[in-house]
C-alpha positions in Angstrom: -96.9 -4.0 -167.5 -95.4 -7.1 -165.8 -96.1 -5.2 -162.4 -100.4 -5.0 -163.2 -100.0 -8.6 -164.0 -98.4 -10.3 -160.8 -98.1 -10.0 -157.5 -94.4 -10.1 -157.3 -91.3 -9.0 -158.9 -87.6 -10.4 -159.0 -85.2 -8.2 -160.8 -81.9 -9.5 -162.0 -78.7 -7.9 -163.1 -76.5 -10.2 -165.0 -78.2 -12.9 -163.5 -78.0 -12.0 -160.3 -81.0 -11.1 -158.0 -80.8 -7.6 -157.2 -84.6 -7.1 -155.6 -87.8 -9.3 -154.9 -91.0 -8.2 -153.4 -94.3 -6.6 -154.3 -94.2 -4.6 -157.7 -94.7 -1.3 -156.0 -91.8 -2.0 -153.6 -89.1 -3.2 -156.7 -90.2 -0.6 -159.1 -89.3 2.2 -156.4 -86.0 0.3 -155.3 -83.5 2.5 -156.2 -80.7 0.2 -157.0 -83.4 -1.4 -160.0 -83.7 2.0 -160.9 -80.2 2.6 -161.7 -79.8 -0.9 -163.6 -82.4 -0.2 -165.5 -82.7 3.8 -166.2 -79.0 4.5 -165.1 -77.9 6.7 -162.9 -79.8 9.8 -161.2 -78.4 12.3 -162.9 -79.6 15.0 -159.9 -78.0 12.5 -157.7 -74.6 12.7 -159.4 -74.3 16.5 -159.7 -75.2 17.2 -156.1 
């Protein structure tokens, strides 16, 4: 939702910054990906 609404993101982990930029860029970034979904499963096997 919050990336259709602006026209950029900042991401924070613990209150740390962990990515900034356009939405499309952050969503896909995968270190925000892992924060917030966890870890790729696939990933980890392989």
């Amino acid at each position: 939702m919050m990336a259709e609404l602006c026209d950029r993101l900042a991401v924070l982990d613990f209150g740390t910054k962990i990515a900034e930029g356009p939405p499309a860029e952050v969503l896909n970034d995968p270190k925000v990906r892992e924060v917030y979904l966890g870890p790729d499963k696939k990933a980890a096997a392989s």
